[in-house]
MITOR-775232 format. One record per residue (C-alpha): residue number from 1; z, x, y. Coordinates in nm, 3 decimals. Each point is the difference from the previous one (the first is absolute). Layout:
! residues N
<site><seq>NUM</seq><w>Z</w><u>X</u><v>Y</v></site>
...
END
This chain:
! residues 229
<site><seq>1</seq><w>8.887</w><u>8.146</u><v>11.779</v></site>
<site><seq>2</seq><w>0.097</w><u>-0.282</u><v>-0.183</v></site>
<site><seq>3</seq><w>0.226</w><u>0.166</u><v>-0.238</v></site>
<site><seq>4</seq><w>0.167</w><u>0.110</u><v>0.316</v></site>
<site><seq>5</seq><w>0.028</w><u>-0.313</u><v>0.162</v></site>
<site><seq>6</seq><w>0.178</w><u>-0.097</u><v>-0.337</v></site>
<site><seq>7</seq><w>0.235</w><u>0.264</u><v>0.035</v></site>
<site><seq>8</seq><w>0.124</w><u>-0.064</u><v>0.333</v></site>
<site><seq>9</seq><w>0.021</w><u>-0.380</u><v>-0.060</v></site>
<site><seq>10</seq><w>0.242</w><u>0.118</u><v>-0.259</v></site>
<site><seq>11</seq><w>0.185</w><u>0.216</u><v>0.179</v></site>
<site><seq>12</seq><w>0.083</w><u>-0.260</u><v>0.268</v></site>
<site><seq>13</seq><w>0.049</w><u>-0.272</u><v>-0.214</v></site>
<site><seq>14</seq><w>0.210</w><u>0.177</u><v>-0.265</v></site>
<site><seq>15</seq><w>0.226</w><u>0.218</u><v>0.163</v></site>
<site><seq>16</seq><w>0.071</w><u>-0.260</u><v>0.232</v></site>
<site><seq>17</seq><w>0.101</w><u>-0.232</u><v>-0.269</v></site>
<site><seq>18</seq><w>0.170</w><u>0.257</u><v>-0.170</v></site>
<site><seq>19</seq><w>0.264</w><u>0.038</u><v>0.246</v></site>
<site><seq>20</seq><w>0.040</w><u>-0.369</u><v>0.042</v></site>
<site><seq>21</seq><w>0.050</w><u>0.036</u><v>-0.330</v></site>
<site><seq>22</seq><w>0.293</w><u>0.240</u><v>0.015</v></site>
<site><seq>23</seq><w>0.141</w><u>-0.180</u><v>0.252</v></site>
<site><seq>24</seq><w>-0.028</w><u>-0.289</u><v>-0.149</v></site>
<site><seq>25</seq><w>0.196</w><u>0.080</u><v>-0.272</v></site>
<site><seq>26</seq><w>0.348</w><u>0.091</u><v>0.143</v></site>
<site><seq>27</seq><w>0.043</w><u>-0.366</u><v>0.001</v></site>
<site><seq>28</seq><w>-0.028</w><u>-0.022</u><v>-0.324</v></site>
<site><seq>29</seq><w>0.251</w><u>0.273</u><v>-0.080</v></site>
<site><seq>30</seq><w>0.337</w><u>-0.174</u><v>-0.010</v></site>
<site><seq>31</seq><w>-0.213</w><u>-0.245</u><v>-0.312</v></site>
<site><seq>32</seq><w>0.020</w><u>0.265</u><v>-0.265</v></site>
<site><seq>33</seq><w>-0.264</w><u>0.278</u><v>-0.144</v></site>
<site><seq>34</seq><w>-0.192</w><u>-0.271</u><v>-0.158</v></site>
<site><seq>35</seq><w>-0.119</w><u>-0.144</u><v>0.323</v></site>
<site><seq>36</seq><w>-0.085</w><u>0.327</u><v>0.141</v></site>
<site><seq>37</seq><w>-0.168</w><u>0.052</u><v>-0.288</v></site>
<site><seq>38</seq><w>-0.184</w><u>-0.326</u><v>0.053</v></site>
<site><seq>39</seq><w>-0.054</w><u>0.082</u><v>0.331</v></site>
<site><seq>40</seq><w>-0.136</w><u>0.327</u><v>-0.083</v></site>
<site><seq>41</seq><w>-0.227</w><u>-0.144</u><v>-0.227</v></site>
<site><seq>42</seq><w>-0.200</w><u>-0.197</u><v>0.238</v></site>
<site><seq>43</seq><w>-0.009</w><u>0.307</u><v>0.205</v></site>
<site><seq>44</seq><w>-0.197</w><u>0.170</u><v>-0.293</v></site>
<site><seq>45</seq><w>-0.225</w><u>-0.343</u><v>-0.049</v></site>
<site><seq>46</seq><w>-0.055</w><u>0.009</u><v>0.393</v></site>
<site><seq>47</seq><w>-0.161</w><u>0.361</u><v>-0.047</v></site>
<site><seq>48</seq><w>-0.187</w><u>-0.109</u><v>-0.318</v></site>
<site><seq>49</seq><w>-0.164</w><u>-0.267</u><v>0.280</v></site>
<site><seq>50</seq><w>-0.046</w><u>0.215</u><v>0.267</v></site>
<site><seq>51</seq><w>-0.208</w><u>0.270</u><v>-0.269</v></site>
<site><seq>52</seq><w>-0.188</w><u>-0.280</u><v>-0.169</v></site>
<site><seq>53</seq><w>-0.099</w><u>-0.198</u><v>0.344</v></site>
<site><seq>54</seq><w>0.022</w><u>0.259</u><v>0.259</v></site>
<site><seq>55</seq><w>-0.122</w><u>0.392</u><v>-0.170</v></site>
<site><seq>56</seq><w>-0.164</w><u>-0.178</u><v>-0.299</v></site>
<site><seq>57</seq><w>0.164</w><u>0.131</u><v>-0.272</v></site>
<site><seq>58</seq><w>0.129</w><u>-0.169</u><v>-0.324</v></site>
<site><seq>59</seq><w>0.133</w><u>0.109</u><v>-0.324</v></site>
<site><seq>60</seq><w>-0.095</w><u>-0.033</u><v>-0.339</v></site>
<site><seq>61</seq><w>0.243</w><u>0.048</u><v>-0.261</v></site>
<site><seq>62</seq><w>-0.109</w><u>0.152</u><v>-0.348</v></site>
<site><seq>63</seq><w>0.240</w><u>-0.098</u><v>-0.303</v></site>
<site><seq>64</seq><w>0.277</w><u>-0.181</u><v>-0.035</v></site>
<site><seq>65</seq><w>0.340</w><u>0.009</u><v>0.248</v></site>
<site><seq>66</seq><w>0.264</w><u>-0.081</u><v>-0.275</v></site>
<site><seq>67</seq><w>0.264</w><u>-0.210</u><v>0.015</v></site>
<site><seq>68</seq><w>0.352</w><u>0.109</u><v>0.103</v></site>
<site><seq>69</seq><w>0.133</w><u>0.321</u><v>0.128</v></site>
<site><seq>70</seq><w>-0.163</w><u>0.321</u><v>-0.028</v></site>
<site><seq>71</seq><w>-0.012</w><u>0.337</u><v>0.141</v></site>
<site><seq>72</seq><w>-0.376</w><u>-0.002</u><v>0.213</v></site>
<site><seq>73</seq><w>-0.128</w><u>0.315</u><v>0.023</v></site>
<site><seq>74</seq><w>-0.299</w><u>-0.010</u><v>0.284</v></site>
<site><seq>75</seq><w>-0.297</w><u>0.294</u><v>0.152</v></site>
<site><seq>76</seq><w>0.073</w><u>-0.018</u><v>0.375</v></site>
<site><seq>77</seq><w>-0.303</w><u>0.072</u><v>0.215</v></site>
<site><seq>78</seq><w>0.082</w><u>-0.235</u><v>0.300</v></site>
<site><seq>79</seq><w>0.238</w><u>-0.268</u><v>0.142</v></site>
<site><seq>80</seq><w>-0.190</w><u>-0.277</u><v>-0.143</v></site>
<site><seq>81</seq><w>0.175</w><u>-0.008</u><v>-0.363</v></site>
<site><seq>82</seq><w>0.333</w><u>0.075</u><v>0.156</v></site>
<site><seq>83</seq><w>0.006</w><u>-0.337</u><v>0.139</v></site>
<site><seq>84</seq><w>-0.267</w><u>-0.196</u><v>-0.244</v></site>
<site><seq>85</seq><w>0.214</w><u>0.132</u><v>-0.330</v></site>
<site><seq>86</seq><w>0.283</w><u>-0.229</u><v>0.107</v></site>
<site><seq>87</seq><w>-0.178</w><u>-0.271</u><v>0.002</v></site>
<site><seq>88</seq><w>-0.219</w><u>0.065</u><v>-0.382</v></site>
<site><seq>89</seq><w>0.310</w><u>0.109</u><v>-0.100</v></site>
<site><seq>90</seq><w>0.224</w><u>-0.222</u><v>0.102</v></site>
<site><seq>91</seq><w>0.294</w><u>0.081</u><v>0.202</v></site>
<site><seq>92</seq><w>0.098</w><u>0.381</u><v>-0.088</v></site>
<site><seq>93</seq><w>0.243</w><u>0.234</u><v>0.108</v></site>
<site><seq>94</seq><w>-0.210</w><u>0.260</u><v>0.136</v></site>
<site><seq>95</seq><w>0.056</w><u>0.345</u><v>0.020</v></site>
<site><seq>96</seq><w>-0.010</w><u>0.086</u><v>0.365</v></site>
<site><seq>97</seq><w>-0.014</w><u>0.342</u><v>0.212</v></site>
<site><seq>98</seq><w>0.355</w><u>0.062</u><v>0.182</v></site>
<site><seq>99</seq><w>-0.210</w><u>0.039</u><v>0.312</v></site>
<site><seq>100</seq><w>-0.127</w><u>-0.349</u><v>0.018</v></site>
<site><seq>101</seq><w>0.339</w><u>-0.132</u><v>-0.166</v></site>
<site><seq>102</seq><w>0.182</w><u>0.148</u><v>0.341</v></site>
<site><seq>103</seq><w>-0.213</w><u>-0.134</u><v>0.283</v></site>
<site><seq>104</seq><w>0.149</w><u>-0.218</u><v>0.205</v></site>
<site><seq>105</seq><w>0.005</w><u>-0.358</u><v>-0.058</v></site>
<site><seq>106</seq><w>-0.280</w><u>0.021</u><v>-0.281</v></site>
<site><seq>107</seq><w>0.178</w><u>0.246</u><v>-0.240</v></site>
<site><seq>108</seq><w>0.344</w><u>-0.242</u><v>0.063</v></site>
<site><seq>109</seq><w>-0.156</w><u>-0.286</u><v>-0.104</v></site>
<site><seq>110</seq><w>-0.196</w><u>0.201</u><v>-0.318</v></site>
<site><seq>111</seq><w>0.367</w><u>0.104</u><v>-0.087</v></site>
<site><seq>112</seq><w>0.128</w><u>-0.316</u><v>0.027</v></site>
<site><seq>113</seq><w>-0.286</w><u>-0.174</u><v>-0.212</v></site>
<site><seq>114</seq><w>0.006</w><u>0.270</u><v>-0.283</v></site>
<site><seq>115</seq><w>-0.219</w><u>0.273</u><v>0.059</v></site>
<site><seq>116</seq><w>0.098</w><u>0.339</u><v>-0.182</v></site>
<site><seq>117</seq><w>-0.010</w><u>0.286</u><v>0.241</v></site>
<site><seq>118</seq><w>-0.110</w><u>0.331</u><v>-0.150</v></site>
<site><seq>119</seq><w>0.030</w><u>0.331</u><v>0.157</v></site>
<site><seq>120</seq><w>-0.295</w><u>0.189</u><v>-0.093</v></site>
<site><seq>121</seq><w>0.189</w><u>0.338</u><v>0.024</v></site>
<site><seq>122</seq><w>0.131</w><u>-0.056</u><v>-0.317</v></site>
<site><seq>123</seq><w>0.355</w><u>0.081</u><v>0.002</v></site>
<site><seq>124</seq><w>0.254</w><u>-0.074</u><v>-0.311</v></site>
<site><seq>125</seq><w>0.194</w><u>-0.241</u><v>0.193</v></site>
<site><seq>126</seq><w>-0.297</w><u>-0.166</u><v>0.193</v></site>
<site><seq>127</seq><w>-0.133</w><u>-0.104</u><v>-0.376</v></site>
<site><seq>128</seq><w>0.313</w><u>-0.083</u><v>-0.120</v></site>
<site><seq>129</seq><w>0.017</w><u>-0.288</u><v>0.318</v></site>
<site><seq>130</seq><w>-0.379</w><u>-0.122</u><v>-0.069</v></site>
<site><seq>131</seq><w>0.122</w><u>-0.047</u><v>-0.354</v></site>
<site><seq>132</seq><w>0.307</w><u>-0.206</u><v>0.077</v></site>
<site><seq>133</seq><w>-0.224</w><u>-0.190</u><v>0.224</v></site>
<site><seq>134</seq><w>-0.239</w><u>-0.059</u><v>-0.273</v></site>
<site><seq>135</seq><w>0.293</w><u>-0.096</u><v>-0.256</v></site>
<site><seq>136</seq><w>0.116</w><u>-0.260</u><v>0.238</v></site>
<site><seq>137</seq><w>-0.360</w><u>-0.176</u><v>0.017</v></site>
<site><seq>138</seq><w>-0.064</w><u>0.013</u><v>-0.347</v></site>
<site><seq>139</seq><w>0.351</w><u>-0.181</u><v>-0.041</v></site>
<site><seq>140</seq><w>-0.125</w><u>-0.273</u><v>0.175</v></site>
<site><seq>141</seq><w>-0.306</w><u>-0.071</u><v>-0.163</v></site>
<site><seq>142</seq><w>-0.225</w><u>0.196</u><v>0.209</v></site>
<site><seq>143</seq><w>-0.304</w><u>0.257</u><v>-0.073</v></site>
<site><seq>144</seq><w>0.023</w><u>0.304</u><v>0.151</v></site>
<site><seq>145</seq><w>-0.376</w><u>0.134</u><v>0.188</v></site>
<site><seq>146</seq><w>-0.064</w><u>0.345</u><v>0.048</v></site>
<site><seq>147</seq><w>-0.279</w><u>0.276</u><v>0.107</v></site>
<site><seq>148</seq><w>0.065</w><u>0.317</u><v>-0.157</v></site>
<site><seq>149</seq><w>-0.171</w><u>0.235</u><v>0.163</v></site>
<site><seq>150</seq><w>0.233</w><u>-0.042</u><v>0.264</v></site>
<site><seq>151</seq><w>-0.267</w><u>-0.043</u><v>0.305</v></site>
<site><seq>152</seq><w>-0.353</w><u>-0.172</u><v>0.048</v></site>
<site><seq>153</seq><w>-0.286</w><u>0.203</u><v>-0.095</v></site>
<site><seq>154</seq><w>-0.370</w><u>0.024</u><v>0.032</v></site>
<site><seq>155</seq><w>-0.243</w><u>-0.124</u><v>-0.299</v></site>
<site><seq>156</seq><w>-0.039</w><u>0.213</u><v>-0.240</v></site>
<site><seq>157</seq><w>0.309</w><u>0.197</u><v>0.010</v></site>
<site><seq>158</seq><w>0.241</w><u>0.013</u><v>-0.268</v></site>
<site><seq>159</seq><w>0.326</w><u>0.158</u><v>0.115</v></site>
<site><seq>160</seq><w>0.297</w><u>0.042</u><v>-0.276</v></site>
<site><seq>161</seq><w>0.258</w><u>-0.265</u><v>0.017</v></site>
<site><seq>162</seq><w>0.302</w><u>0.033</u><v>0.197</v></site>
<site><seq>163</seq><w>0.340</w><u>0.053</u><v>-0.220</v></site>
<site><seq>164</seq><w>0.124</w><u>-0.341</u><v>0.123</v></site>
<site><seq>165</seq><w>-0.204</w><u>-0.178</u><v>-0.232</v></site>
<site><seq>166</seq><w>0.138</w><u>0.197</u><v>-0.319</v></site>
<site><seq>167</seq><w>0.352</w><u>-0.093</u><v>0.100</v></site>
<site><seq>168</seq><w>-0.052</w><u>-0.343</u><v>0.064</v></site>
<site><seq>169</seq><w>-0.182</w><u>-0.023</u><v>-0.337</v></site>
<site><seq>170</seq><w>0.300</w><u>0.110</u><v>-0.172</v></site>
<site><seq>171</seq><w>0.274</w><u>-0.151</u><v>0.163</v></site>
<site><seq>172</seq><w>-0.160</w><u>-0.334</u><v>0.031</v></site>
<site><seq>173</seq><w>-0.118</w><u>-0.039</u><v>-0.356</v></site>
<site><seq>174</seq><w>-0.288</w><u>-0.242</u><v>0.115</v></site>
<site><seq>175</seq><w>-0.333</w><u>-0.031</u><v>-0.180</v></site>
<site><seq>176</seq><w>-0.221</w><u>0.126</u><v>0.280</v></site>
<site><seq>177</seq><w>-0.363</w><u>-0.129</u><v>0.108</v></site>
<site><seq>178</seq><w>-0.242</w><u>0.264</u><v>0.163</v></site>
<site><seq>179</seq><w>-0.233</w><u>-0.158</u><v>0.280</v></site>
<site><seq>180</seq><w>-0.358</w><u>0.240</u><v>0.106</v></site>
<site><seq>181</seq><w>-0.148</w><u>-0.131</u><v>0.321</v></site>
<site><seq>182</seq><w>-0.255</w><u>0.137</u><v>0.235</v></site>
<site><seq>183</seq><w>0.137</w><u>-0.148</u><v>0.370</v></site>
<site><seq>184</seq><w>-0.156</w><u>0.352</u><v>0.140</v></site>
<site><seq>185</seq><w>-0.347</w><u>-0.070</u><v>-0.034</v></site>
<site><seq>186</seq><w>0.043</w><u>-0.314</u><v>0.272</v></site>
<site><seq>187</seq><w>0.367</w><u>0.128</u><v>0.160</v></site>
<site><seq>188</seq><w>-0.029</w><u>0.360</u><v>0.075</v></site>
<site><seq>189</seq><w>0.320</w><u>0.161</u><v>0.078</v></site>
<site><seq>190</seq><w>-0.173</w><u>0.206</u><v>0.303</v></site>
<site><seq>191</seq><w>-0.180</w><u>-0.295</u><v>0.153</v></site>
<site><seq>192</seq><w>0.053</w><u>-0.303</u><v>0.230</v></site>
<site><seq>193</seq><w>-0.315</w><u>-0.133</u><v>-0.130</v></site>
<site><seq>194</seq><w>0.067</w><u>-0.235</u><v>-0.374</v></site>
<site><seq>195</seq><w>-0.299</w><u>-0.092</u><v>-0.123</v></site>
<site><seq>196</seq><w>-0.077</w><u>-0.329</u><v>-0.215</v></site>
<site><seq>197</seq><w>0.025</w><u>0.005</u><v>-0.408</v></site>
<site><seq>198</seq><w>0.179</w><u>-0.092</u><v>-0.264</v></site>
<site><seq>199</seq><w>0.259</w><u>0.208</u><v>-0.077</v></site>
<site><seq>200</seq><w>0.076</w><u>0.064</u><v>-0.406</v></site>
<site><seq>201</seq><w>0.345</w><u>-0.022</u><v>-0.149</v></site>
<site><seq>202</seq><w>-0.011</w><u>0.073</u><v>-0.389</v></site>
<site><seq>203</seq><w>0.364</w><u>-0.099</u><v>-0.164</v></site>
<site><seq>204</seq><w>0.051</w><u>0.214</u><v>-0.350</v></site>
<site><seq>205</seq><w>0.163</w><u>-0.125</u><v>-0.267</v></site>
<site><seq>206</seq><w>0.400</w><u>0.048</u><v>0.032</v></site>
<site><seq>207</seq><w>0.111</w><u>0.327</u><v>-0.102</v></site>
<site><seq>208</seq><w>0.324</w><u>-0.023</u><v>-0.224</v></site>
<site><seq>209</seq><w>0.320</w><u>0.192</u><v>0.105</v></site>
<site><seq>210</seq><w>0.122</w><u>0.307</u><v>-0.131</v></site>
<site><seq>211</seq><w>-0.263</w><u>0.216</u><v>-0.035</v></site>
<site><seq>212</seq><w>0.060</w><u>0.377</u><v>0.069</v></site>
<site><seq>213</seq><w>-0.087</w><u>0.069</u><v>0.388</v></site>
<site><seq>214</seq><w>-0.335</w><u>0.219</u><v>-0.088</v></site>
<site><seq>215</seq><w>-0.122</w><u>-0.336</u><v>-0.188</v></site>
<site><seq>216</seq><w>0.045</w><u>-0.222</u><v>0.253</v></site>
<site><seq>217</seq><w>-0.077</w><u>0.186</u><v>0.289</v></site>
<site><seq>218</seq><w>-0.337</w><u>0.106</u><v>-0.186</v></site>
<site><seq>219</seq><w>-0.083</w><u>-0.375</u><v>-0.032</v></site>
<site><seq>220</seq><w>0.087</w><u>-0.138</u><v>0.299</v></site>
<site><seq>221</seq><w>-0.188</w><u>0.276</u><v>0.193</v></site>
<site><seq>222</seq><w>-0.305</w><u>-0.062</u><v>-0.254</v></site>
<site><seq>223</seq><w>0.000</w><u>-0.404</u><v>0.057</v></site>
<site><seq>224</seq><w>0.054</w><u>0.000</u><v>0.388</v></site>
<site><seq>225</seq><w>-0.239</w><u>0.247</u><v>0.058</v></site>
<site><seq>226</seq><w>-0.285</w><u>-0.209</u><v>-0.241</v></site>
<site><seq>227</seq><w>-0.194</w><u>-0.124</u><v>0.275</v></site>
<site><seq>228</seq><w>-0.063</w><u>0.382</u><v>0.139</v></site>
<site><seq>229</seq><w>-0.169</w><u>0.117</u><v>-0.331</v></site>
END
């Protein structure tokens, strides 16, 4: 009961905030990326509050987050580190499905801010734009977070990676950091009901680039899947 009190505090405190949020930041639009990054930012530091206070739920990281820009390579298994990477991280570009980069209002201001959509069909030209979205960020100083399986999935699965990650790997030329984590066990992606934890984030040592894509897909997939063996 009281993990679903938790829940539903969240939900009406979050999502609430969450569109003041959006709203909030078409103000800030005519002031430049940087301040809708900003803005963004305490978006992602208002969720890391509302987990911590509200559901119970912190994060512990697990090695070091390097300095500079990298390529972060994360396990998805719920929403949590989709929002609580950008803040341990510090400011990415993330990698974003074209489905959420198209809603209205949301998805205009992710655009605007410097999200890279990704459509997870796959086509030639819909890698070639995620790439030239990724070149751009990485000219301006900024790492570039994404989850290569493509979708979230339950603990203890270990899908292949998606093809989007090989391409950015070579085009980018970025060292690239692999991040486990185990948000499932307390966020299940079937359930209203979070439960309180800690979740795990374990940062590997930066992977140089080019390496031949077997290599590097075999490690990544090895080191974000380390907290499932």
């Amino acid at each position: 009961m009281t993990a679903w009190l938790r829940s539903m505090a969240f939900m009406l405190i979050f999502y609430p905030g969450s569109l003041l949020a959006v709203l909030g930041a078409f103000p800030v639009v005519p002031f430049g990326q940087k301040a809708l990054r900003a803005h963004a930012m305490k978006w992602a530091r208002f969720h890391r509050w509302c987990c911590r206070w509200i559901l119970g739920i912190r994060a512990r990281v697990v090695g070091e987050v390097p300095p500079g820009a990298h390529l972060y390579v994360a396990k998805h298994q719920s929403m949590f580190e989709a929002l609580d990477l950008l803040v341990t991280v510090g400011d990415p570009a993330a990698v974003l499905k074209r489905e959420l980069a198209d809603l209205p209002l949301f998805g205009r201001i992710a655009r605007l801010q410097g999200v890279i959509p990704v459509d997870r069909a796959g086509s030639a030209k819909a890698l070639r734009r995620m790439i030239r979205a990724a070149l751009a960020a990485r000219e301006i100083g900024r790492s570039i977070l994404i989850f290569p399986e493509g979708t979230r999935v339950p603990p203890g699965e270990q899908p292949p990676l998606q093809p989007g990650f090989a391409g950015l790997y070579k085009q980018l030329g970025m060292p690239v950091v692999p991040i486990a984590l185990d948000s499932g066990r307390l966020w299940p992606r079937q359930s209203f009901i979070k439960r309180p934890g800690t979740v795990t984030m374990r940062f590997g040592e930066p992977i140089p680039p080019g390496l031949p894509r077997d290599e590097i897909e075999a490690r990544v997939h090895a080191q974000i899947n380390a907290l499932e063996r």
